[in-house]
N, C-alpha and C positions, 0 to 999 in steps of 0.2 A: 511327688517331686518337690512340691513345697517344702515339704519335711524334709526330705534328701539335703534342700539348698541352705533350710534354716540350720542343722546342724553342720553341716561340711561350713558352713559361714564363720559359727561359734569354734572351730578347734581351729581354723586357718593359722591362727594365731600362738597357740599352745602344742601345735603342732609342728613345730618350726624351732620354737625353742626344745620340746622334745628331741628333735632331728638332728642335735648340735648337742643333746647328753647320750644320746643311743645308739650305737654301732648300724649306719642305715642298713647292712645286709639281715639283720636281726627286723628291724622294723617294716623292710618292703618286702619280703617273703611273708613275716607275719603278715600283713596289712593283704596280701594277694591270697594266700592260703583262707584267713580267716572271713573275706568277701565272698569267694564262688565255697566254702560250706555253709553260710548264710544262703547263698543262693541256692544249693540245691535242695532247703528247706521252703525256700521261695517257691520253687519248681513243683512243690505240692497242694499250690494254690490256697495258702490259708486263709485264714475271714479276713477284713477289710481291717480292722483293729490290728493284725498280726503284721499287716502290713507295712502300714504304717511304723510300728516297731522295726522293722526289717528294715525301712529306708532311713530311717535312724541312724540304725546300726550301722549301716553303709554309707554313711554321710562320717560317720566317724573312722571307720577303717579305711575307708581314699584318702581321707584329707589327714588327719592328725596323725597316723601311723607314711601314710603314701608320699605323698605332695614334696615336703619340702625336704624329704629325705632322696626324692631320686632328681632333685635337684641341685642337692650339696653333691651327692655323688656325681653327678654330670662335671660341676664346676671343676670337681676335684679331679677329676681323670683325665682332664686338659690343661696344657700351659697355659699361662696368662694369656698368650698371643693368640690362640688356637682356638677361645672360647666360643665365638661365632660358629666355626665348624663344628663344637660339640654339642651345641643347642638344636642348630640346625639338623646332626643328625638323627637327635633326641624327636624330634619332632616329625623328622619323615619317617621313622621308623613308627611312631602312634601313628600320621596319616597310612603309612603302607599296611600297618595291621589292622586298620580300620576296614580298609577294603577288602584285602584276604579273607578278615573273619566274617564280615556285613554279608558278603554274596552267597556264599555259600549256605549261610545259614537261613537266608530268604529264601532262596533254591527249596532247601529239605523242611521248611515251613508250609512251602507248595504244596510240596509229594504231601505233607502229610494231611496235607487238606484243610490246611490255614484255621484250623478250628482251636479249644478248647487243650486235646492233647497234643497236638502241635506246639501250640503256644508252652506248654511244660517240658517238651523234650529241646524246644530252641534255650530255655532257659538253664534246663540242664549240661546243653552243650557249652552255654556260654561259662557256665560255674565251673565245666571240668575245662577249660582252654585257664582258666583263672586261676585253677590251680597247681596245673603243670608250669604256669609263669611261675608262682611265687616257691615250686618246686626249683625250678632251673636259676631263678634269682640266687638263692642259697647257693646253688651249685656254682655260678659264673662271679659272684661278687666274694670279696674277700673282704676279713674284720679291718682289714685298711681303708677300704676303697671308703672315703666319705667327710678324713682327713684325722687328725686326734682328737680332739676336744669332746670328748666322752665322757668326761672326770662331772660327775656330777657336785652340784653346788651347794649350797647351805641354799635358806628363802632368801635373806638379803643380799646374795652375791649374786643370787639370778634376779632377783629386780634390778641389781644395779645393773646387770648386763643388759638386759632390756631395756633401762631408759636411758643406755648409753646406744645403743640400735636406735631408739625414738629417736633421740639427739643428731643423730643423722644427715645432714640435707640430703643425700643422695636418695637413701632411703624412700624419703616423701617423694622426691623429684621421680622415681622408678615404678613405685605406685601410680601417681598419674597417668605415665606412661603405660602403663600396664591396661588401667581402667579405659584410656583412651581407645587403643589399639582392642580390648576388649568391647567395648561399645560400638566398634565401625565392624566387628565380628559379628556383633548381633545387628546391626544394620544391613550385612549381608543378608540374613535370614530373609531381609524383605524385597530382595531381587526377584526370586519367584513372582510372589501376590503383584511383585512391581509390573511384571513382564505379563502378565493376563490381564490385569486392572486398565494397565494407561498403555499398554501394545496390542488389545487381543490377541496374544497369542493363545495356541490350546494347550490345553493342560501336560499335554505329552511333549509339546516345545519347551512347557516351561521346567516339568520334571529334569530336560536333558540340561538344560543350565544348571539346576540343582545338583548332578551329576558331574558335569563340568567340574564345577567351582569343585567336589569333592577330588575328581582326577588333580586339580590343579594344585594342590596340596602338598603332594611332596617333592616336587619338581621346586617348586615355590622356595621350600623351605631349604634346601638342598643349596639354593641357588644363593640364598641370602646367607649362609653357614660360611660359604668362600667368600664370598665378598664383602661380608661387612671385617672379614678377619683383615683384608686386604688395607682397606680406607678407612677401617673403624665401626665401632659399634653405634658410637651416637651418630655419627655423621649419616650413618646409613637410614637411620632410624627418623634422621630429620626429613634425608629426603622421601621416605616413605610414609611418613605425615603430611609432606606438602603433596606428593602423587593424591593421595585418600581425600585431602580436602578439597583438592578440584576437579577430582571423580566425583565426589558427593554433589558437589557442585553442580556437575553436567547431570546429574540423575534431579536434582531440585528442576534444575530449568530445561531438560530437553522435550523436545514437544513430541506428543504421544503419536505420531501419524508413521506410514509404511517407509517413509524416507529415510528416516533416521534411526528404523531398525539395526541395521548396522551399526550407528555411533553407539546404540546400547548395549550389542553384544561385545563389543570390544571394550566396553566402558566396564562390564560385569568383568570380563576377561583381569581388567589392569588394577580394577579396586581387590578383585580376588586377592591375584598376584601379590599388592600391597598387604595384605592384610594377613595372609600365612605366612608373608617374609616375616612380618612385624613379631607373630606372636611364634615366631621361632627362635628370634632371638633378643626377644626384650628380657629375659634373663641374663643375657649376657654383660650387662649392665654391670651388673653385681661386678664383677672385674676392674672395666671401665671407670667406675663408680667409685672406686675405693675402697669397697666393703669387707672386712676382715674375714678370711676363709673360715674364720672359728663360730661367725657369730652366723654364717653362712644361711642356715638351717630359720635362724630369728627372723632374720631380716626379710628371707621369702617369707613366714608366715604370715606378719605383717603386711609385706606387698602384695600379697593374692589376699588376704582379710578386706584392703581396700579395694584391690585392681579389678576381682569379679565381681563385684556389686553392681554392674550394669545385670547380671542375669535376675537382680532384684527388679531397678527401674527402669531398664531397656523395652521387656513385654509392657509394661505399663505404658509409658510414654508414645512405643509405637499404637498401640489401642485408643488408648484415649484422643491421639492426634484424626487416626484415621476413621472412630466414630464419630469425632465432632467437627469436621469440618469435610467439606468436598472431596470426592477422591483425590482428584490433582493437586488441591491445594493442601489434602493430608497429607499424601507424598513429601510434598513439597518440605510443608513446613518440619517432618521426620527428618530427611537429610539434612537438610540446613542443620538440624537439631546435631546432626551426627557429624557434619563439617566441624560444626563449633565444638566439639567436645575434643576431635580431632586440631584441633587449634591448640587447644588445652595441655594435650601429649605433644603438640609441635615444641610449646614457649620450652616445659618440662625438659622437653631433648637439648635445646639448643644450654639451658643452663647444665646438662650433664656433659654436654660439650664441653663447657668451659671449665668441668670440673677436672676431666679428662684432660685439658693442656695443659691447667697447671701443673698436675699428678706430674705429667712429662719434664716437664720443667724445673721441676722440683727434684726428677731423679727419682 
């Protein structure tokens, strides 16, 4: 997964400006077809070396072929007004496939006796669902849908385009945002450990909050799609920076005893809630933002190059916190850690705030 992350890291960025020369339904069909026949070579369990290679591979066909291609086409298939709703539905639609294809295929991991061959036919399952997407992708997109700017460049005229993207403020300001909202993602991960550690709960109590927070996903995202279309992208974005920083909050300083179980289950509940809203439509930004529909494709690869780099120092950070110092007060000093970063993506929103009024202002 190392390897997964260090390559998907390296094309974030080239794959985005790709996404903005290449017709995306050519590029996310490819990118879908060309992952699950990888995989069902995966599915034959080769040495640990082939592996490795394999996750490579697939660190380059999601991200450089995937990513910023099925996000120009999101933008592009909604009005300017509407973008919240099409982020939104971009994201309950991954949360609702997530569960349709998770269960079932843990189910037929059962029957088959959770072993060895097991483990190669859930693999094979998953490479052939992989490639009937990037089948029906072809089928349901068209050489439109993704906007024109296809016309490939000379080397000087795509650098200049790109360091006119750099040149941005939005840009940078949406990254933040992105990195923020993705850092209190991975500070959910530690709600579980949180809920056995400093509540003894049992393991099966805390599984079902893990379950939760997954149920809570597309409802979430769903929710935030109309509503931020209503009162806006940043505004909604601020206030679900400040909800996250004083959940973090109550999770640093609530005290680990049978009373205040409750305050924690309602507290997992709301920082959820914040946080599937967030990364449902902090692309939507891009609109908001000012960012040119052409350079669309650049601009996300950039802002996911920077925004998921918590999946770098997020595991570290939590580790390090919670081997070197006391349970509670590792806890502790983690959210705080993730309040503050959340602060971070708070200041980020309130300036795309105010990039957004002028935009208005200006016509």
């Amino acid at each position: 997964m190392s390897i997964y992350g260090t390559f998907a890291m390296l094309t974030y960025f080239p794959g985005g400006w790709v996404a903005d020369k290449v017709i995306p339904r050519y590029l996310i069909s490819t990118s879908l077809i060309t992952t699950g026949l990888i995989g069902l070579y995966f599915a034959t369990l080769p040495s640990y070396e082939i592996s490795l290679i394999i996750h490579a591979l697939w660190g380059v066909t999601t991200t450089l072929l995937f990513w910023s291609s099925i996000v120009r086409v999101t933008r592009h298939w909604a009005p300017s007004d509407e973008q919240g709703k099409a982020f939104g539905f971009l994201q309950t639609g991954r949360s609702i496939s997530d569960v349709i294809v998770s269960f079932p295929i843990l189910a037929i991991f059962g029957i088959l006796g959770s072993g060895v061959f097991a483990l190669s036919m859930v693999i094979v399952q998953i490479s052939v669902i992989t490639i009937i997407a990037g089948i029906a992708a072809w089928c349901v997109l068209s050489n439109e849908d993704g906007g024109e700017n296809t016309e490939i460049l000379s080397f000087a005229s795509s650098i200049k385009e790109i360091i006119s993207v750099l040149k941005m403020p939005a840009v940078w300001l949406i990254a933040v945002v992105v990195l923020a909202a993705y850092s209190a993602y991975w500070g959910a991960y530690r709600f579980t450990s949180y809920s056995t550690d400093i509540f003894s709960l049992s393991v099966i109590a805390a599984g079902a909050i893990s379950i939760g927070k997954m149920v809570m996903s597309p409802p979430s995202a769903l929710i935030a799609g109309f509503v931020s279309d209503k009162v806006g992208i940043a505004k909604s974005i601020i206030v679900l920076f400040v909800v996250l920083i004083v959940s973090f909050v109550i999770f640093a300083f609530l005290p680990g005893i049978p009373a205040f179980l409750p305050v924690m289950l309602i507290n997992v509940a709301i920082a959820s809630f914040a946080i599937f809203a967030l990364r449902a439509i902090y692309y939507a930004l891009l609109e908001e933002g000012g960012i040119p529909v052409v350079v669309t494709g650049t601009a996300t690869g950039f802002i996911s190059m920077i925004g998921f780099t918590p999946d770098i120092f997020m595991p570290l950070l939590g580790g390090i916190l919670l081997d070197s110092m006391p349970t509670i007060e590792g806890y502790r000093a983690f959210f705080i850690s993730v309040a503050v970063i959340c602060g971070l993506g708070l200041a980020a929103s309130i300036f795309l705030y105010r990039i957004a009024l002028e935009r208005k202002k200006n016509g």
